[in-house]
HTML snippet that shows the backbone in 3Dmol.js (N, CA, C, O; Angstrom):
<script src="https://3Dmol.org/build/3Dmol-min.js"></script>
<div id="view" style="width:600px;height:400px;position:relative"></div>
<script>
const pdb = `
ATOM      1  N   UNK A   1     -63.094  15.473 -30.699  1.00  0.00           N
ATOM      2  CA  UNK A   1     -62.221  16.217 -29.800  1.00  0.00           C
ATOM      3  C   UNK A   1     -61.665  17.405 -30.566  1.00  0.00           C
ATOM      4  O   UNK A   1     -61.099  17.262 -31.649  1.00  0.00           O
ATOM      5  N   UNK A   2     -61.792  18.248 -30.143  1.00  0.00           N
ATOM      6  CA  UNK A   2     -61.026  19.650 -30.683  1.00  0.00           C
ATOM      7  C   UNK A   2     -59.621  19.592 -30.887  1.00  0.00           C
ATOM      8  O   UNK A   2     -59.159  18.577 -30.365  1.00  0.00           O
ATOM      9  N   UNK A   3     -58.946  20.151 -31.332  1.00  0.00           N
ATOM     10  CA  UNK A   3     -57.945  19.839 -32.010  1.00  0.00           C
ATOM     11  C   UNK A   3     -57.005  20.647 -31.426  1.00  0.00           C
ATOM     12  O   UNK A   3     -56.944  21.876 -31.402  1.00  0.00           O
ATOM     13  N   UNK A   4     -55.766  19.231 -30.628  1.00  0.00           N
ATOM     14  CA  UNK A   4     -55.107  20.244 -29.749  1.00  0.00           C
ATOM     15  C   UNK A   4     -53.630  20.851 -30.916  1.00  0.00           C
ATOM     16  O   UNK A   4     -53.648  20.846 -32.146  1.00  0.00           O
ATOM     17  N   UNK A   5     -52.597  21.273 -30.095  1.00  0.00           N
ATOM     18  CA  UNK A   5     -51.991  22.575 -30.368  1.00  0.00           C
ATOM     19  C   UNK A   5     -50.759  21.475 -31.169  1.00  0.00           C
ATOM     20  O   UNK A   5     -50.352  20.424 -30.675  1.00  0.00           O
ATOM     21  N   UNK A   6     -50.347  22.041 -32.469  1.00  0.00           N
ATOM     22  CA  UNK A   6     -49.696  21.478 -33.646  1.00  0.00           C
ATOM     23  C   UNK A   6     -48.405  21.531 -33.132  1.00  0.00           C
ATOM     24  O   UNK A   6     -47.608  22.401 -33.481  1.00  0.00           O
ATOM     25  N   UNK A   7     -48.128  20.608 -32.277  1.00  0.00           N
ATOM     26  CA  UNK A   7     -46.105  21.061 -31.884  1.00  0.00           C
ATOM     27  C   UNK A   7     -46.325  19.741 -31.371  1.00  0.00           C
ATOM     28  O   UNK A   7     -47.332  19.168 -30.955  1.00  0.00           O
ATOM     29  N   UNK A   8     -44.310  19.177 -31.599  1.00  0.00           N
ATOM     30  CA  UNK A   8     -44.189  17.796 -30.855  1.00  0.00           C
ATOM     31  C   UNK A   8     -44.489  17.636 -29.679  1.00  0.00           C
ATOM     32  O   UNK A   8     -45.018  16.638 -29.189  1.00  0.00           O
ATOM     33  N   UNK A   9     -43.944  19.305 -28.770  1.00  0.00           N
ATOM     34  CA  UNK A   9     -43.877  18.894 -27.174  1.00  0.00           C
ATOM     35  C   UNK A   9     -45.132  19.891 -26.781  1.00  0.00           C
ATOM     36  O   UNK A   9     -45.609  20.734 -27.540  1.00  0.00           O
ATOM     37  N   UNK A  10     -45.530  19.636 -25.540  1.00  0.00           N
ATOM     38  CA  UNK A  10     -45.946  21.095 -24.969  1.00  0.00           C
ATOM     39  C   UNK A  10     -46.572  20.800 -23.457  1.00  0.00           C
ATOM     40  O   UNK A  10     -47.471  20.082 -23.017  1.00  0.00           O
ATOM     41  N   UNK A  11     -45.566  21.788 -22.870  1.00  0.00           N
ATOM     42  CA  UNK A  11     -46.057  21.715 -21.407  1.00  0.00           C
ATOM     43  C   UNK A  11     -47.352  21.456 -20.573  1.00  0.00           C
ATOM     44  O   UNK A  11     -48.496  21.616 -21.000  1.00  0.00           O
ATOM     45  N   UNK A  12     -47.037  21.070 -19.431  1.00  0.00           N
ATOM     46  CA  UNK A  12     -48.429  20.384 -18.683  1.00  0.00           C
ATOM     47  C   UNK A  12     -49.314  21.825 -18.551  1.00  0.00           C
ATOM     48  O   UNK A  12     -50.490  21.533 -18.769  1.00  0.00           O
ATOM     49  N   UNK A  13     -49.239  22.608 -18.400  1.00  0.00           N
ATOM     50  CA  UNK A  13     -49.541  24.313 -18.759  1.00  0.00           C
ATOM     51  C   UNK A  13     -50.376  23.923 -19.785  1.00  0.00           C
ATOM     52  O   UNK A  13     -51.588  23.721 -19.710  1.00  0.00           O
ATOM     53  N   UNK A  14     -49.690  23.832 -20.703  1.00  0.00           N
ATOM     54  CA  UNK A  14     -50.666  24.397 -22.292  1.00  0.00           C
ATOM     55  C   UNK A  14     -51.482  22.995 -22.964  1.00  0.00           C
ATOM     56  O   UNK A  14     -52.246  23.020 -23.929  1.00  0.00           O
ATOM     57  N   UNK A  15     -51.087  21.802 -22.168  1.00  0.00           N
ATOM     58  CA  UNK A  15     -51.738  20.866 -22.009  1.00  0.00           C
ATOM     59  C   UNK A  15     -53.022  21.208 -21.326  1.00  0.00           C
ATOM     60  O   UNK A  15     -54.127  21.363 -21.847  1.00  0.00           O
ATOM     61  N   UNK A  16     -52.614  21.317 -19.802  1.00  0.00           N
ATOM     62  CA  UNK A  16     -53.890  21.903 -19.271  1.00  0.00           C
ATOM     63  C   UNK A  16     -54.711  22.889 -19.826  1.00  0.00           C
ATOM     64  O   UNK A  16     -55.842  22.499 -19.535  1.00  0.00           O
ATOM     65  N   UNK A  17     -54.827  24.013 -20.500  1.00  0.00           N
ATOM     66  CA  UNK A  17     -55.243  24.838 -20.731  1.00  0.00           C
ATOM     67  C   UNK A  17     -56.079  24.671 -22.005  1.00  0.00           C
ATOM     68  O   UNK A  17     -57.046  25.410 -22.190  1.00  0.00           O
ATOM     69  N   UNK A  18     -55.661  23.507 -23.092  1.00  0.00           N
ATOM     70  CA  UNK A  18     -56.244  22.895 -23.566  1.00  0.00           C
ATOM     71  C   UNK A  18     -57.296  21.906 -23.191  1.00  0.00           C
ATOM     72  O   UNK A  18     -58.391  21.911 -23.752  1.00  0.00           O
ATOM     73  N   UNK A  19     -57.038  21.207 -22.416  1.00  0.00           N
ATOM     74  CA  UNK A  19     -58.093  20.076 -21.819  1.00  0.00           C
ATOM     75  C   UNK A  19     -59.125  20.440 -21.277  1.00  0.00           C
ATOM     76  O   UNK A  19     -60.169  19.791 -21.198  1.00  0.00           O
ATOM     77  N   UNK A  20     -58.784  22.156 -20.611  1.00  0.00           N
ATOM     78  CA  UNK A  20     -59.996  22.196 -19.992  1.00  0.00           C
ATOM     79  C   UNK A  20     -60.819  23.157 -20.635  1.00  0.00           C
ATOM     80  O   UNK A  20     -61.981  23.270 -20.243  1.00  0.00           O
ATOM     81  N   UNK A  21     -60.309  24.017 -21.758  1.00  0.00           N
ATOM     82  CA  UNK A  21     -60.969  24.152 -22.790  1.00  0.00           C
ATOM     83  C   UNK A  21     -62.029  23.502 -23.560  1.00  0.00           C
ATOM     84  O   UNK A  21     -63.175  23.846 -23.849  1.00  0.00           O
ATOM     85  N   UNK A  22     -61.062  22.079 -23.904  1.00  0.00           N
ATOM     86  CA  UNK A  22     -61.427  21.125 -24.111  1.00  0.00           C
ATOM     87  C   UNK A  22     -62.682  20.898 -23.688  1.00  0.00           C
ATOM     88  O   UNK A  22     -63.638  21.226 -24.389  1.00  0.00           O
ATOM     89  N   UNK A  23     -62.870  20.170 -22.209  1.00  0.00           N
ATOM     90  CA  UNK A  23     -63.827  20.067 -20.915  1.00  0.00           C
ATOM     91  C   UNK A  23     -65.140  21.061 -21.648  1.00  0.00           C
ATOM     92  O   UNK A  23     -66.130  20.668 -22.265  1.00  0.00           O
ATOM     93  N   UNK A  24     -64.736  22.389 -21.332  1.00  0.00           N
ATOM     94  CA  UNK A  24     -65.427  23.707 -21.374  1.00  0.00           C
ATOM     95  C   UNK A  24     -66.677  23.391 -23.045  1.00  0.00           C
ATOM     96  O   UNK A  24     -67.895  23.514 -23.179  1.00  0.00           O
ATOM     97  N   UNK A  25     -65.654  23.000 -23.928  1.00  0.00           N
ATOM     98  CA  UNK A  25     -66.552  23.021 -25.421  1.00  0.00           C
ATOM     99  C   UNK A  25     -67.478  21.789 -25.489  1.00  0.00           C
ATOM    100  O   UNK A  25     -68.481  21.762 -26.202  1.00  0.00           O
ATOM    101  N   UNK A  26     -67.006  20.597 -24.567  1.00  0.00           N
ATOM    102  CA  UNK A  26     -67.962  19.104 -24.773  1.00  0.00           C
ATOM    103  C   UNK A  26     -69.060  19.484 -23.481  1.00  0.00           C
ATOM    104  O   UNK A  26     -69.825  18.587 -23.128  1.00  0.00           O
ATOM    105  N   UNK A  27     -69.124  20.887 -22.753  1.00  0.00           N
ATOM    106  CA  UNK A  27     -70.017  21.031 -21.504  1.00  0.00           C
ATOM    107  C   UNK A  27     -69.863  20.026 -20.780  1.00  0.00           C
ATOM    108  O   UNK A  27     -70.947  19.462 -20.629  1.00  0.00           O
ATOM    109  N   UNK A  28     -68.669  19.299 -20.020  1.00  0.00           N
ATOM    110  CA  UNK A  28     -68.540  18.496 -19.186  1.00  0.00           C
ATOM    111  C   UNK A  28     -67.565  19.513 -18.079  1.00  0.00           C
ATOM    112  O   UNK A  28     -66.365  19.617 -18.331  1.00  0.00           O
ATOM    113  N   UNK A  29     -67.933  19.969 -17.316  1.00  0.00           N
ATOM    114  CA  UNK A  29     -66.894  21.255 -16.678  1.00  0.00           C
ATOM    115  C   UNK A  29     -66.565  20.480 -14.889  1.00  0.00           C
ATOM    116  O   UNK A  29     -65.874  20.853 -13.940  1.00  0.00           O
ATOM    117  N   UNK A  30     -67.440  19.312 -15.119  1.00  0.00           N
ATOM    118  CA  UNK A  30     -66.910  18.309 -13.736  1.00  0.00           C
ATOM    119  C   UNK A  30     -65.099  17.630 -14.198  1.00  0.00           C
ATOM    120  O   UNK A  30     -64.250  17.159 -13.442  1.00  0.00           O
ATOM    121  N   UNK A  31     -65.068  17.777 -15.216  1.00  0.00           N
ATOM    122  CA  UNK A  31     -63.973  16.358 -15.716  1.00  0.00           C
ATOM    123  C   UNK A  31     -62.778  18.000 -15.272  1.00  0.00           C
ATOM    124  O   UNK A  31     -61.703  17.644 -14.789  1.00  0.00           O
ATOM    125  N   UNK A  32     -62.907  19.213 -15.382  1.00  0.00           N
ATOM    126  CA  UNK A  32     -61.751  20.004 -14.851  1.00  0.00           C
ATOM    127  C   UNK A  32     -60.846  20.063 -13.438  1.00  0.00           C
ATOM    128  O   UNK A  32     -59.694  20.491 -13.369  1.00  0.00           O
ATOM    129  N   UNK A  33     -61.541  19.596 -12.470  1.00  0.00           N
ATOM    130  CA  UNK A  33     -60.737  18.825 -11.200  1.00  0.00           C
ATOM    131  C   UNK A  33     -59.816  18.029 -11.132  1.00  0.00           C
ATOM    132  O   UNK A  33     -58.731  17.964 -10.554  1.00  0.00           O
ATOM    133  N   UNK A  34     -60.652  17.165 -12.097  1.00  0.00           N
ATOM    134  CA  UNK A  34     -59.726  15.759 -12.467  1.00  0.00           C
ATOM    135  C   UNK A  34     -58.358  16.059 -13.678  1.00  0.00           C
ATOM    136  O   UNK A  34     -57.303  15.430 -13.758  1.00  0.00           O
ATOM    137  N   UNK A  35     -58.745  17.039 -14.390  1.00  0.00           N
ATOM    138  CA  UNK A  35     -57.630  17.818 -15.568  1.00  0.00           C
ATOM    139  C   UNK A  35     -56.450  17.889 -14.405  1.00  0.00           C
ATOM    140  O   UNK A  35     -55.385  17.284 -14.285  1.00  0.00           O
ATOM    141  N   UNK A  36     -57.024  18.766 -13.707  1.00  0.00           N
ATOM    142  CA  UNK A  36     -56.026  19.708 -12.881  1.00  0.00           C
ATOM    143  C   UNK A  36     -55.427  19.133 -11.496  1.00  0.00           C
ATOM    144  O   UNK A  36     -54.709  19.836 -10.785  1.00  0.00           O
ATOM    145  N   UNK A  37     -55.775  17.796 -11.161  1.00  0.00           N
ATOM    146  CA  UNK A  37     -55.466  17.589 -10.499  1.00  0.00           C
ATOM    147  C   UNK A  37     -54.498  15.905 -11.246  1.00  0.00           C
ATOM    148  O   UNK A  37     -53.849  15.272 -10.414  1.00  0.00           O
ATOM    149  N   UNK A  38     -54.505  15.541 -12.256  1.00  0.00           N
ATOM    150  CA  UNK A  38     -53.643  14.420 -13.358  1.00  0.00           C
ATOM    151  C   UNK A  38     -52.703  15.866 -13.828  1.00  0.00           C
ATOM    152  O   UNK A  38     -51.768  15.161 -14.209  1.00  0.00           O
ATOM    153  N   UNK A  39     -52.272  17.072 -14.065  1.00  0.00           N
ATOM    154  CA  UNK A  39     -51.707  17.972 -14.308  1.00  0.00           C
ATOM    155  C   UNK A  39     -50.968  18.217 -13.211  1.00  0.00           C
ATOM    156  O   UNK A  39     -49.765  18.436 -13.355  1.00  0.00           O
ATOM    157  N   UNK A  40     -51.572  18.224 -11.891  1.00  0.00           N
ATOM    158  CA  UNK A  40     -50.610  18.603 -10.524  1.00  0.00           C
ATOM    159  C   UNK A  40     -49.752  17.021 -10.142  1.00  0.00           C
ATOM    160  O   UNK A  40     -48.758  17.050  -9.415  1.00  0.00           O
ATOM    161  N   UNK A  41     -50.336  15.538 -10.792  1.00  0.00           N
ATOM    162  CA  UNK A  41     -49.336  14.734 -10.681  1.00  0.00           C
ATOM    163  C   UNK A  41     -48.383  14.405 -11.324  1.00  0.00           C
ATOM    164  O   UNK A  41     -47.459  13.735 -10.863  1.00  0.00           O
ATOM    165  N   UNK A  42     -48.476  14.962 -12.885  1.00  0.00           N
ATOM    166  CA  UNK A  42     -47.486  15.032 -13.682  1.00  0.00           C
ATOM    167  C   UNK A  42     -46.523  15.530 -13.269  1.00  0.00           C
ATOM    168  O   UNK A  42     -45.423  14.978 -13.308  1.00  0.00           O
ATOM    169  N   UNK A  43     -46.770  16.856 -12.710  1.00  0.00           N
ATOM    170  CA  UNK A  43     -45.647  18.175 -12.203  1.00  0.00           C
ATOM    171  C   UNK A  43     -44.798  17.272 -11.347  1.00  0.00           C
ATOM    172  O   UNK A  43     -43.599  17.094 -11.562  1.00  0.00           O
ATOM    173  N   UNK A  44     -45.524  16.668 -10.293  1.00  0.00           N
ATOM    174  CA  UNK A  44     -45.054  16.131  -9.064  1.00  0.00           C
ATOM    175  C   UNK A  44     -44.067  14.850  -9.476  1.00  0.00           C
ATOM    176  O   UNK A  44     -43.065  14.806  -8.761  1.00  0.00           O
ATOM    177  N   UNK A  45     -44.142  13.870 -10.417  1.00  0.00           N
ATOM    178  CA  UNK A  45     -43.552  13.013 -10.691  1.00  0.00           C
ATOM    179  C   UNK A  45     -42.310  13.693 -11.398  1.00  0.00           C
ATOM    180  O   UNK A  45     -41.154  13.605 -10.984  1.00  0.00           O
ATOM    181  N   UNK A  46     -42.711  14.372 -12.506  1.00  0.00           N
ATOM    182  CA  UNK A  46     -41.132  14.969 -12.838  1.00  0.00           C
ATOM    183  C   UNK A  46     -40.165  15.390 -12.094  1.00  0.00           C
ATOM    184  O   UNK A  46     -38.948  15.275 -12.237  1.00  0.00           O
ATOM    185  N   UNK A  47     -41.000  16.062 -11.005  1.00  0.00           N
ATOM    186  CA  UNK A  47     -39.634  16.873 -10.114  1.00  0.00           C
ATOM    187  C   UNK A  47     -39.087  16.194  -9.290  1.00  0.00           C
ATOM    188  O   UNK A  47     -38.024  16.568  -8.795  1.00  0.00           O
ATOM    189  N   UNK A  48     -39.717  14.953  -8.918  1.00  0.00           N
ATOM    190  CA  UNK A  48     -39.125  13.803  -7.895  1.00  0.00           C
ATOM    191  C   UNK A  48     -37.759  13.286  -7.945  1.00  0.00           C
ATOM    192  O   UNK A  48     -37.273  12.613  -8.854  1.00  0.00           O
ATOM    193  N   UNK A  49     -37.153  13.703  -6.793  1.00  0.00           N
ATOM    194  CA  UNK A  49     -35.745  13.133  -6.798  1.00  0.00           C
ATOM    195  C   UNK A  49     -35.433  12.023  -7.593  1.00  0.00           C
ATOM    196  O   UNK A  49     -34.637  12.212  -8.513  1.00  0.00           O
ATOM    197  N   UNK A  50     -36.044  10.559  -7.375  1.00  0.00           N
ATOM    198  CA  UNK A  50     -35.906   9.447  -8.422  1.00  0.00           C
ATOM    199  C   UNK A  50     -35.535  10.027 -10.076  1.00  0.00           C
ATOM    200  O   UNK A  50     -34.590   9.641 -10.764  1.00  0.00           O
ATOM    201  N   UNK A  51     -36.251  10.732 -10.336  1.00  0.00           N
ATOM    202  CA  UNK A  51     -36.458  11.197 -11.718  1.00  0.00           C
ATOM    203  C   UNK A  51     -34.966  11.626 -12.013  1.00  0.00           C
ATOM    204  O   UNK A  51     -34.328  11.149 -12.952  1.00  0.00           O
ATOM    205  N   UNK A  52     -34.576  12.357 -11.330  1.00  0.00           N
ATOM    206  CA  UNK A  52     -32.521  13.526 -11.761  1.00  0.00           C
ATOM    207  C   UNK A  52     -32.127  12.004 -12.034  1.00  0.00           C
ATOM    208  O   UNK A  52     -31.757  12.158 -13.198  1.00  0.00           O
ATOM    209  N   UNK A  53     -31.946  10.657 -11.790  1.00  0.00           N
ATOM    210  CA  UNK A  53     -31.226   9.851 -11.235  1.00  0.00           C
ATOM    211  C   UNK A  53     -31.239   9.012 -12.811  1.00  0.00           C
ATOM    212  O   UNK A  53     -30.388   8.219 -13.214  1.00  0.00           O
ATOM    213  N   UNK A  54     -32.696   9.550 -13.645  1.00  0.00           N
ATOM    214  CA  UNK A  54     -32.580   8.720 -14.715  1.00  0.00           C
ATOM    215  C   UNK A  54     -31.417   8.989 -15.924  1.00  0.00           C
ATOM    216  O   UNK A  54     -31.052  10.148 -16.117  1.00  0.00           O
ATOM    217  N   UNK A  55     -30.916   8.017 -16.632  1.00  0.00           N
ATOM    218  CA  UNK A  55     -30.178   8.066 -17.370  1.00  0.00           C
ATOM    219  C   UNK A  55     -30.535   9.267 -18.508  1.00  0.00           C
ATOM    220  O   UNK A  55     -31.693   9.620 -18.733  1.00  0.00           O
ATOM    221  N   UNK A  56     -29.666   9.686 -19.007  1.00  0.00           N
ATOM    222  CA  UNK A  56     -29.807  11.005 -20.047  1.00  0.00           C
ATOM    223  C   UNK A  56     -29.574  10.233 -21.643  1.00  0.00           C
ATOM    224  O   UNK A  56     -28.878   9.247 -21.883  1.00  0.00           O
ATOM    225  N   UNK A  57     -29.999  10.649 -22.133  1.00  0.00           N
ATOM    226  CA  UNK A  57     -29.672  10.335 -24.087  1.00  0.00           C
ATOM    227  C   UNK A  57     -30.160   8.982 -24.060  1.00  0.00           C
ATOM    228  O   UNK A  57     -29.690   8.308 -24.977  1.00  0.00           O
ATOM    229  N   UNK A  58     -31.154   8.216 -23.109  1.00  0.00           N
ATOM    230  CA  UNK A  58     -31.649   7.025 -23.798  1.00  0.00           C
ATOM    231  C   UNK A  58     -33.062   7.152 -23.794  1.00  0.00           C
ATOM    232  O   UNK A  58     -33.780   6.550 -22.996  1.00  0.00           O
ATOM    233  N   UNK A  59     -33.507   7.989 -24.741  1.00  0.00           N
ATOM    234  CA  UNK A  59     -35.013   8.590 -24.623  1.00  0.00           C
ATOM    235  C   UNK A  59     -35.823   7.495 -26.074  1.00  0.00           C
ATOM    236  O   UNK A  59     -34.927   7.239 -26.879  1.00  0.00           O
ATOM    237  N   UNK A  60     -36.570   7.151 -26.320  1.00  0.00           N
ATOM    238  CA  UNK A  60     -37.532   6.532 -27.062  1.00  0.00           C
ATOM    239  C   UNK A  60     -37.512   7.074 -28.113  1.00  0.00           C
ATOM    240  O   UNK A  60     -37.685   8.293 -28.117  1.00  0.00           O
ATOM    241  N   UNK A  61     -37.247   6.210 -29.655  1.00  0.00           N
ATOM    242  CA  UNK A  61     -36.516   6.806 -30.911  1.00  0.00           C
ATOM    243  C   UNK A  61     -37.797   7.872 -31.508  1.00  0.00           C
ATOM    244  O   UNK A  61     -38.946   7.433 -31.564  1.00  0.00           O
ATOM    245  N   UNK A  62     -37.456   9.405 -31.973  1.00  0.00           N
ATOM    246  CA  UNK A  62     -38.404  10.229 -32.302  1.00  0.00           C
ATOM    247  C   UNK A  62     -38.028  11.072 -30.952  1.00  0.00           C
ATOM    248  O   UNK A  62     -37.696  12.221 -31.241  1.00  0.00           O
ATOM    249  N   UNK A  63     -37.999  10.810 -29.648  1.00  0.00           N
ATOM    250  CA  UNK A  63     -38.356  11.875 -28.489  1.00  0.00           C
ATOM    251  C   UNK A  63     -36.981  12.282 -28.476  1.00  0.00           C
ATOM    252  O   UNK A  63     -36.102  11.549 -28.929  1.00  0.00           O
ATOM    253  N   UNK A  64     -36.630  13.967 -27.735  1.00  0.00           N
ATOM    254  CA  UNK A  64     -35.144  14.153 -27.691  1.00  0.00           C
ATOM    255  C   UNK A  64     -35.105  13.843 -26.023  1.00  0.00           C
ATOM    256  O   UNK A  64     -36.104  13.913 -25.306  1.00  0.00           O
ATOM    257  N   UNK A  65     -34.043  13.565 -25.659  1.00  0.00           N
ATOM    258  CA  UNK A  65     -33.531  13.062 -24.289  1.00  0.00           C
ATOM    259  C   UNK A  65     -33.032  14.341 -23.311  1.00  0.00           C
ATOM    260  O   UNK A  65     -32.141  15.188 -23.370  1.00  0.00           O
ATOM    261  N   UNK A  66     -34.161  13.979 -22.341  1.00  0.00           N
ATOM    262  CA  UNK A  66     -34.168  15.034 -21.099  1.00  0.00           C
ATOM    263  C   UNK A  66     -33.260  15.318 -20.500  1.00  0.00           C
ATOM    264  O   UNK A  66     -32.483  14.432 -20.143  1.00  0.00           O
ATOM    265  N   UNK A  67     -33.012  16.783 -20.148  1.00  0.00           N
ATOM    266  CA  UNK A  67     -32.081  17.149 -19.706  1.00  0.00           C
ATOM    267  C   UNK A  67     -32.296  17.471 -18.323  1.00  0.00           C
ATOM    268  O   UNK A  67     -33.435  17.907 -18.155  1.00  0.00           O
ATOM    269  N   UNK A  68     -31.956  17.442 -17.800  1.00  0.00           N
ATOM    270  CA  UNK A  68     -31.863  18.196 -16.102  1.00  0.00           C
ATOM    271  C   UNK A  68     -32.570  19.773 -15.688  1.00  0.00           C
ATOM    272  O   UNK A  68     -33.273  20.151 -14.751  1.00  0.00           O
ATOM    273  N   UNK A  69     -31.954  20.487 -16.966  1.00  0.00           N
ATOM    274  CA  UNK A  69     -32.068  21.527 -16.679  1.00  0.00           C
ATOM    275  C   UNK A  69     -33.196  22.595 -18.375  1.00  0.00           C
ATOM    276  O   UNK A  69     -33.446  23.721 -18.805  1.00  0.00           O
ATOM    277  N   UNK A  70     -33.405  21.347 -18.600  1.00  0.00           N
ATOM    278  CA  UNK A  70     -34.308  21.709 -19.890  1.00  0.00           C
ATOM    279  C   UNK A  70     -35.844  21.919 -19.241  1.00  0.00           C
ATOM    280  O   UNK A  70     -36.359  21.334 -18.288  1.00  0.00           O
ATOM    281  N   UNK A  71     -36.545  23.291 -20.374  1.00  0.00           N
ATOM    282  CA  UNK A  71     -37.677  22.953 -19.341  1.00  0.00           C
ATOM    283  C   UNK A  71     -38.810  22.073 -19.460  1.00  0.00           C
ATOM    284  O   UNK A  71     -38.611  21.524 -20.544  1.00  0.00           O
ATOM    285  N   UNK A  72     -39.907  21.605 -18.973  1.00  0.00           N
ATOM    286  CA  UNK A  72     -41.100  20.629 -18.953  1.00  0.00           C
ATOM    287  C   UNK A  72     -41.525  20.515 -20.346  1.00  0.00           C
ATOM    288  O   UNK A  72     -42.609  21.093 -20.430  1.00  0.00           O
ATOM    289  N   UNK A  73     -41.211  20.087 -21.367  1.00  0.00           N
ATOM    290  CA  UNK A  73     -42.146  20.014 -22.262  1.00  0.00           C
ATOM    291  C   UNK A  73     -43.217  18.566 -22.788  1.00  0.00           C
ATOM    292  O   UNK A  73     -43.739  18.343 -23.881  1.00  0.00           O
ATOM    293  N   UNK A  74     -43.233  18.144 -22.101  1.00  0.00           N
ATOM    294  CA  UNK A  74     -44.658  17.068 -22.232  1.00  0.00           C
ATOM    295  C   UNK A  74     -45.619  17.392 -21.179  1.00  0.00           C
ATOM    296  O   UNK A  74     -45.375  18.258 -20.339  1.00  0.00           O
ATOM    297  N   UNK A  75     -46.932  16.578 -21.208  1.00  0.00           N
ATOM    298  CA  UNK A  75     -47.268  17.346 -20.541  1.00  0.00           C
ATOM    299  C   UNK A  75     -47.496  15.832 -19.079  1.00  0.00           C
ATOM    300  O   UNK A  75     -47.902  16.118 -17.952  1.00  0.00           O
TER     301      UNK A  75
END
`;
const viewer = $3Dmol.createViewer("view");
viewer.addModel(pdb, "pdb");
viewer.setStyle({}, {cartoon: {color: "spectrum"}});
viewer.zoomTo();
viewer.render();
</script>
């Protein structure tokens, strides 16, 4: 696998843009639908009302704890 981008976080964006890069260098250019469409459910689950409702500062030791108004950085 090519070697994605050297940072803790990085948006479903530069996630995507990698993967299907990605896709693009192993000549599998069917698996980009499926990129982009596991990328359009990510989006969709974050922004889901349920989601505001989760508790703040109890994030998994190493990750920093999401803010409301911080922007997307996983992907």
């Amino acid at each position: 696998m090519s070697e994605p981008l050297r940072r803790d976080h990085m948006t479903t964006e530069e996630w995507l843009a990698w993967a299907e890069a990605d896709a693009d260098t192993r000549g599998l250019p069917e698996l980009k639908p499926l990129l982009a469409a596991l990328a359009a459910a990510q989006r969709r689950l974050r922004a889901a009302d349920w989601n505001q409702d989760a508790p703040r500062g109890s994030a998994p030791p190493g990750e920093a704890a999401a803010r409301p108004d911080a922007p997307e950085s996983r992907p």
